[in-house]
C-alpha positions in Angstrom: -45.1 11.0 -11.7 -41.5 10.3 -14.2 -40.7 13.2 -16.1 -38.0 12.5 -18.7 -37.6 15.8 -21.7 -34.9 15.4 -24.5 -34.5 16.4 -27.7 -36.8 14.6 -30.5 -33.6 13.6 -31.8 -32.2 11.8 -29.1 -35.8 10.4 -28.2 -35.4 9.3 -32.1 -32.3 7.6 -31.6 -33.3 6.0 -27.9 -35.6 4.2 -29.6 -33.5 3.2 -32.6 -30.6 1.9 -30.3 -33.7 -0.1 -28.3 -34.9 -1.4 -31.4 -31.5 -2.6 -32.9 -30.7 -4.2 -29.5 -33.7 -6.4 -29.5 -34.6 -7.2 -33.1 -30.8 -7.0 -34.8 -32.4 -4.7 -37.6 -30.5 -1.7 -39.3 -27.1 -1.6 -41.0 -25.9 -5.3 -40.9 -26.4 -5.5 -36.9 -28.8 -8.9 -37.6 -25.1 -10.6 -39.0 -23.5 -9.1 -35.9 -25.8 -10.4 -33.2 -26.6 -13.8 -35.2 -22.2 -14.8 -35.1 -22.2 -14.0 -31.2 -23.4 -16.3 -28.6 -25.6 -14.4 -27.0 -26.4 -17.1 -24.4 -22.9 -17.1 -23.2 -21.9 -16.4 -19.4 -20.7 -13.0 -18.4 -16.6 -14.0 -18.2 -16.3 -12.9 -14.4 -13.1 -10.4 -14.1 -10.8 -9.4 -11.1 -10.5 -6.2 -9.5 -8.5 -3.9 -11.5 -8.9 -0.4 -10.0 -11.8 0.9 -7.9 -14.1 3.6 -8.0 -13.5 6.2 -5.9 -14.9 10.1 -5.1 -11.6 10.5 -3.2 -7.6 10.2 -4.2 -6.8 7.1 -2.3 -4.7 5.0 -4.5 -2.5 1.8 -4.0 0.9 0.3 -4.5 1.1 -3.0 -5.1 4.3 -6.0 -5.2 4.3 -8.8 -6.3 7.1 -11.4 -4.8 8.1 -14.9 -6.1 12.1 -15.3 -6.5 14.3 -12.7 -4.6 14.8 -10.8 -1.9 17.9 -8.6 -2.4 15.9 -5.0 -1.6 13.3 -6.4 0.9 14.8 -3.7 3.3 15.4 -0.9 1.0 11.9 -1.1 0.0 10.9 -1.0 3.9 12.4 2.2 4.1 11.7 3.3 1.0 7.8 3.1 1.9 8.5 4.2 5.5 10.3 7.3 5.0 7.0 8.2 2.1 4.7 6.9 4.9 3.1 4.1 2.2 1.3 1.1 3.7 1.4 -1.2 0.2 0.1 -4.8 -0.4 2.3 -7.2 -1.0 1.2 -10.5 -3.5 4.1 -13.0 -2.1 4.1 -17.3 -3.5 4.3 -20.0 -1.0 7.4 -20.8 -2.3 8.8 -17.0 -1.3 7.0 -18.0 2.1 9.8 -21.1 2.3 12.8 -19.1 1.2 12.2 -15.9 3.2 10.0 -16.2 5.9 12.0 -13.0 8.1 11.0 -11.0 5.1 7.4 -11.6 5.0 7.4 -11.0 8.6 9.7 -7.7 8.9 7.1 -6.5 5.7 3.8 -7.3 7.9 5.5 -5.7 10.9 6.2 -2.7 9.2 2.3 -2.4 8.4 1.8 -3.7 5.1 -0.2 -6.0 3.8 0.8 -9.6 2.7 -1.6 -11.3 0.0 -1.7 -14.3 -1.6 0.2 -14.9 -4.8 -0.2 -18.6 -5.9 1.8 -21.6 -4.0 4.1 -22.3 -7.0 3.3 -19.5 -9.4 1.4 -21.4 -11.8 -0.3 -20.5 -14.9 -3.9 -20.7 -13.3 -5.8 -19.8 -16.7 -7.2 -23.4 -17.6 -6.1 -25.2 -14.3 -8.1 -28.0 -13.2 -10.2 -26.8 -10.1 -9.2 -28.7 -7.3 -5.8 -28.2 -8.2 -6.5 -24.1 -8.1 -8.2 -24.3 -4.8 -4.9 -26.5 -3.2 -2.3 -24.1 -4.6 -4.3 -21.3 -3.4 -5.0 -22.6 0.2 -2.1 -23.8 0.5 -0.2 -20.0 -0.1 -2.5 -18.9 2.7 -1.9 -21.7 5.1 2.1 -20.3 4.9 1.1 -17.0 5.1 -0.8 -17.3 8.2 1.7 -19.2 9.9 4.2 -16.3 9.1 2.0 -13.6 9.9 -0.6 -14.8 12.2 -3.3 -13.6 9.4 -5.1 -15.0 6.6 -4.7 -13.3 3.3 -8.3 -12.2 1.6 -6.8 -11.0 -1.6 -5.8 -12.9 -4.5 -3.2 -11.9 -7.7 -3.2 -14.5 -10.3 0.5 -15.7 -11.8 1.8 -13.5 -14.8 -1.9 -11.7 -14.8 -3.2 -14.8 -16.5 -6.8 -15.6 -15.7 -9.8 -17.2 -17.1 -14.4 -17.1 -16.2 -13.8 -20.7 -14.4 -10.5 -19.3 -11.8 -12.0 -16.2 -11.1 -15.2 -18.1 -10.2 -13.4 -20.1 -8.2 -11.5 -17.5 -6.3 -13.6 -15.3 -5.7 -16.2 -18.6 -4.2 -13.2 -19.1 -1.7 -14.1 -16.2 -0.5 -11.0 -13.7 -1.5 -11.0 -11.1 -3.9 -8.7 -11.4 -7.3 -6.7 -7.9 -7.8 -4.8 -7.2 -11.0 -3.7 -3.5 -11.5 -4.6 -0.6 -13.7 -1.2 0.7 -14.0 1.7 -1.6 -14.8 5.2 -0.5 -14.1 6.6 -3.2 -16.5 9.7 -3.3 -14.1 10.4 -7.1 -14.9 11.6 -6.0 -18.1 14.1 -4.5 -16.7 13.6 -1.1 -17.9 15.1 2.8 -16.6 14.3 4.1 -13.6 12.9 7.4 -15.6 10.6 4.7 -17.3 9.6 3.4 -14.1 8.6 6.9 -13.4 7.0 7.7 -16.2 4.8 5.0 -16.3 3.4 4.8 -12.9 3.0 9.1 -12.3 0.9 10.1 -15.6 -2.8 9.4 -16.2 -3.0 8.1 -12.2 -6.9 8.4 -10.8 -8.3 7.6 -7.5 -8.7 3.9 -7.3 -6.3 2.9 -9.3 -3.7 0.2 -8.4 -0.1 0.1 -9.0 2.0 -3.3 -10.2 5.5 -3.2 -9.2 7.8 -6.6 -8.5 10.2 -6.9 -5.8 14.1 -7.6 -6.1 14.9 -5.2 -8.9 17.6 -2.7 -9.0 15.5 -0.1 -10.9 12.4 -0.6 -9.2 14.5 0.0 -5.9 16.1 3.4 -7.5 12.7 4.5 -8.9 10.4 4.2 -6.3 11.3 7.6 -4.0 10.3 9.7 -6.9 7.2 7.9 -7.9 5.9 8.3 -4.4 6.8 11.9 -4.0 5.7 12.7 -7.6 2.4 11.4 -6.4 2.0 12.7 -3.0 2.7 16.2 -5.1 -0.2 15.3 -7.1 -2.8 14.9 -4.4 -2.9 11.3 -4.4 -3.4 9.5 -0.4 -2.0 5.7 -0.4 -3.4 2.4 1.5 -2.9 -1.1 0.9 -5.3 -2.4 -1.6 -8.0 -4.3 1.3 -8.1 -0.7 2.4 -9.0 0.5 -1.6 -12.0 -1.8 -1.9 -15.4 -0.9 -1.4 -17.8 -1.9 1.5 -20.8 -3.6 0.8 -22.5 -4.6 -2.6 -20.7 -4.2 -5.7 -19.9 -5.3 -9.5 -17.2 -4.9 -11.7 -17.5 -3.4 -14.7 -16.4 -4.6 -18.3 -13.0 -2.7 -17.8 -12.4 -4.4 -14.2 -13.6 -1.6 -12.1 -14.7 -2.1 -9.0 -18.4 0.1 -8.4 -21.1 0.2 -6.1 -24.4 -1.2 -6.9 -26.6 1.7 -7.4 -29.0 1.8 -4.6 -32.3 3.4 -7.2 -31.2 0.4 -9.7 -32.8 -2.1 -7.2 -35.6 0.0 -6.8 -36.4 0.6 -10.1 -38.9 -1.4 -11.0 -38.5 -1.6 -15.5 -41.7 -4.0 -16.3 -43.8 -6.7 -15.0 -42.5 -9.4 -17.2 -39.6 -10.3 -14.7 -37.5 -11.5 -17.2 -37.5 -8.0 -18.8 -36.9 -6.4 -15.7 -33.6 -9.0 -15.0 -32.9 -7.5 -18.3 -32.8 -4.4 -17.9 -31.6 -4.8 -14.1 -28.3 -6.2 -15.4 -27.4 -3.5 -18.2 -27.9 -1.2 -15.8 -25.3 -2.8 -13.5 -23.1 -3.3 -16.3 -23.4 -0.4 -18.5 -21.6 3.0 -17.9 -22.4 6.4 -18.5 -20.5 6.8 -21.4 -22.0 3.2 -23.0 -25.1 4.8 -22.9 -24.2 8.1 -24.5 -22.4 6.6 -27.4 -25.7 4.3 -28.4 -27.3 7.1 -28.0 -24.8 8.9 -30.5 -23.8 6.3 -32.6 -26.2 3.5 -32.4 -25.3 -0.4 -31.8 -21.7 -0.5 -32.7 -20.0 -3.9 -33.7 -17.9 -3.7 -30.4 -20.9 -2.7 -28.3 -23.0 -5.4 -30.0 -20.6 -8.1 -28.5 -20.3 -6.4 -25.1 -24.2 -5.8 -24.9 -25.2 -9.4 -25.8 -22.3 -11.0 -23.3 -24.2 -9.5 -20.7 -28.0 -10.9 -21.5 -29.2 -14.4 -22.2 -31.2 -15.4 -25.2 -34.2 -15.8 -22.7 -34.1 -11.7 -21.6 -33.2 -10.8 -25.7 -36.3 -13.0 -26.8 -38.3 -11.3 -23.6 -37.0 -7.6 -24.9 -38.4 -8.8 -28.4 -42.0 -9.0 -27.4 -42.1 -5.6 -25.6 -44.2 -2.5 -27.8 -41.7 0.1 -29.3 -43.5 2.2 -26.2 -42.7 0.0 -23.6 -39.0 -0.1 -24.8 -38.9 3.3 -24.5 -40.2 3.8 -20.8 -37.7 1.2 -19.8 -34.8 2.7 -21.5 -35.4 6.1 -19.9 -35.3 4.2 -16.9 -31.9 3.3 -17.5 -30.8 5.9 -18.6 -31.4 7.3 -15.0 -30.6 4.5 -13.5 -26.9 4.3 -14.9 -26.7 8.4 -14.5 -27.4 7.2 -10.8 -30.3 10.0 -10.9 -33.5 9.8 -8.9 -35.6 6.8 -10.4 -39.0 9.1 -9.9 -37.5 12.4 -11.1 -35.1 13.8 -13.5 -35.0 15.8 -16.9 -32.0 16.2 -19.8 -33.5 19.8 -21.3 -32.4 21.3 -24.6 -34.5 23.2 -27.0 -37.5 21.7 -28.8 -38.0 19.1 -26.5 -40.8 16.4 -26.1 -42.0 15.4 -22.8 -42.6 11.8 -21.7 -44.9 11.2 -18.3 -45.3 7.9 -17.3 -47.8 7.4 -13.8 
């Protein structure tokens, strides 16, 4: 027995936002659906920050032209006790191989930051695959280990790279907080930008060989220790097991219910549903709720099905549409997928055997 209560009104508007999804009725949304292409591929994104129940965060460099503060920033992270990941090119490999080795010796981890720092958005696939392999090939013979992780050239990325990437078997990391410290800017900017609005999970962008950087990075470590926050290099961040990414690059679990869950018969419904579960958030599904099918969540909502599931959606009875949503609507709370219950005052009661 699935017990779901809620408020007629929200039950109201469940079945609005169901019914706007699949038929592009209401307020213009039919225009909205009918310019996107609803048949397109999810664009697959890198690993921005993680999600996390505990304060674990990490720093992050990224190394392709000097080397004037490679020890500095040794005992900079030493002396805070900060094991960070460093994103080094093949070409830094060739200039500095003592510092990629005194860096791995010291405990932190050396990743993989393009052969010749390319622009990679676009690049021809082979080509991407021999850059990348060959980074790792210099980095192994420095270190005596393989890098897994992956930063892409000036943050520059495309559905076809990532693909490819992450098919090599390594993980592509961007960051979630940017220090901007290429451009050159005050060490109290420095600070400011990489100590306010931190969270567990996220990652931290900083580049090597810079003056301010050098000066700046005591006092963002201690102003973060102070806050709570724990540090490990960024293999150390990532999640074990099964996982997505959601549409702002966070790394999450797959919800064990969401498998279980079992939305309708018709498989293609059930892919359906099955993949706005994995994509959608908490908060996606209180605004339709609230607010209804929004331009912006339009596009995001129909980048994640194919015309097949929409045109499958289509067919179900307003009453099927409904079971299914409650479904996941518990499924992205990450509740229990045979009980659970939103109560407010006059309330309705759906019961589905």
């Amino acid at each position: 027995m699935f017990v779901m209560t809620m408020t007629k009104r929200r039950l109201i508007r469940a079945v609005m936002f169901i019914l706007v999804l699949v038929t592009g009725i209401a307020i213009g949304v039919f225009a909205i659906l009918s310019s996107i292409d609803t048949g397109a591929e999810n664009i697959r994104l890198p690993i921005y920050c993680v999600k996390r129940s505990d304060n674990m965060i990490s720093v992050t460099f990224d190394c392709a032209w000097g080397n004037s503060n490679t020890d500095e920033l040794i005992s900079i992270l030493s002396e805070a006790k900060v094991k960070a990941t460093f994103f080094v090119t093949g070409e830094f490999a060739d200039k500095y191989p003592d510092d990629i080795r005194k860096l791995s010796e010291a405990g932190h981890e050396i990743a993989n930051h393009s052969d010749k720092h390319p622009h990679i958005k676009g690049m021809n696939v082979n080509d991407l695959i021999a850059d990348t392999k060959e980074c790792s090939r210099k980095i192994k013979m420095i270190t005596g280990c393989e890098p897994t992780l992956y930063r892409a050239p000036y943050g520059e990325y495309d559905d076809k790279s990532m693909t490819t990437i992450f098919g090599m078997g390594m993980s592509a990391i961007q960051w979630n907080k940017d220090s901007i410290d290429w451009d050159k800017p005050s060490p109290e900017t420095i600070i400011e930008r990489t100590t306010v609005n931190i969270t567990g999970g996220s990652i931290l962008l900083f580049h090597n060989d810079l003056e301010n950087t050098t000066k700046a990075l005591p006092t963002v470590l201690k102003n973060l220790s102070e806050q709570g926050f724990e540090f490990c290099t960024v293999s150390e961040l990532l999640l074990d097991g099964e996982y997505t990414i959601d549409s702002n690059g966070m790394q999450i679990p797959k919800a064990n219910a969401t498998a279980a869950i079992v939305y309708s018969e018709n498989s293609t419904v059930n892919s359906a549903f099955e993949t706005l579960a994995q994509q959608l958030t908490a908060s996606d599904i209180d605004a339709l709720a609230e607010s209804g099918l929004t331009p912006d969540m339009a596009q995001k909502l129909s980048g994640y099905l194919t015309t097949e599931q929409i045109t499958a959606l289509g067919d179900l009875s307003e009453e099927e549409l409904l079971d299914s949503f409650e479904l996941l609507k518990n499924a992205v709370y990450g509740g229990d997928a045979n009980s659970g219950s939103v109560e407010s005052d006059n309330t309705s009661s759906l019961v589905k055997d």
